[in-house]
N, C-alpha and C positions, 0 to 999 in steps of 0.2 A: 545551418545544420538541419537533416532532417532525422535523424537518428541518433538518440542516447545510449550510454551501455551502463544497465541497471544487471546489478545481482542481488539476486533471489536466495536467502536462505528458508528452506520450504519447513513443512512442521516433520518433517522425516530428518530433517539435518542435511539434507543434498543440497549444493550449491548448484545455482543456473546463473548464468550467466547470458542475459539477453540485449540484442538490440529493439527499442524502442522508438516508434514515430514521434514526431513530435509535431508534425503537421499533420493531425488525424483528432486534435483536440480530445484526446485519450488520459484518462487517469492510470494511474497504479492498478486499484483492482482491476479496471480491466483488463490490462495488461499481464497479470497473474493469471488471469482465468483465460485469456487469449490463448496463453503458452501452458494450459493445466496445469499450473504448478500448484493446486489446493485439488481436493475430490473436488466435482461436482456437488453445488446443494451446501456447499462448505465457505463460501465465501462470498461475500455482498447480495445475503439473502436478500435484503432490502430492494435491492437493485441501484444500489448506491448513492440513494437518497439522506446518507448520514442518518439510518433511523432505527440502526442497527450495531454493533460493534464486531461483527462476523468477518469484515476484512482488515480487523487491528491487526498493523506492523507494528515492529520498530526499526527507526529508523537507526542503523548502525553510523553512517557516516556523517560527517560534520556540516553538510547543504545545509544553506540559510533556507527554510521555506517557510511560508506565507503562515502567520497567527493562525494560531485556531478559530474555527467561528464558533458562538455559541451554541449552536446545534452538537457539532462534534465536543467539545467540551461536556455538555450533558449525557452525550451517548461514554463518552470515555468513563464519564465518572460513573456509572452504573456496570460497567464493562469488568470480566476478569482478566488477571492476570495482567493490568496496567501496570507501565511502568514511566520514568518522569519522560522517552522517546519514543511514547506510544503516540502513533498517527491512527485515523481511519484511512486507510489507502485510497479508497472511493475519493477524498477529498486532496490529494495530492495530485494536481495535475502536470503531465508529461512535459517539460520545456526545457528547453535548450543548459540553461542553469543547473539541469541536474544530471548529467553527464557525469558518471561514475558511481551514482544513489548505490546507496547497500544497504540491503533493508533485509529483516527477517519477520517473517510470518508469524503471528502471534498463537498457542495452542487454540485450541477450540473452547469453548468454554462448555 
């Protein structure tokens, strides 16, 4: 498979509904920011170094994905607006396993 269909619930409440590469070694944030679905300047200010909490989802659907590392655990725990399906998106990367991901955009903090 080279393409997933992820939906996007954005911070306005609009649903997107997109296809995603999965051979492009792409994460989530980018993937958000690919298809504008956050302003500019609004998300993975970091550049998606987990050094930041500006591209927190949550993850709505039930994907098994990968622990957290300690990085993002620190960024989370200083973050607003966490909740127990908060991701940094930046750290979610694009594969074949997530095929159906439903995630929504965490407010701005």
């Amino acid at each position: 498979m080279s393409d997933i269909r992820v939906t996007v619930n954005d911070r306005e409440g609009v649903i997107h509904k997109v296809h995603a590469p999965t051979d492009m070694n792409m994460n989530l944030m980018e993937l958000i920011r690919s298809f504008e679905l956050a302003p500019e300047g609004t998300i993975g200010v970091c550049g998606g170094m987990a050094m930041c909490a500006s591209c927190q989802v949550y993850i709505i659907s039930s994907h098994d994905l990968p622990a957290k590392t300690d990085e993002e655990e620190a960024m989370l725990s200083e973050a607003f607006y966490v909740k127990e399906n908060s991701r940094l998106s930046c750290q979610v990367l694009l594969e074949d396993s997530l095929d159906e991901l439903e995630v929504e955009i965490a407010p701005e903090s």
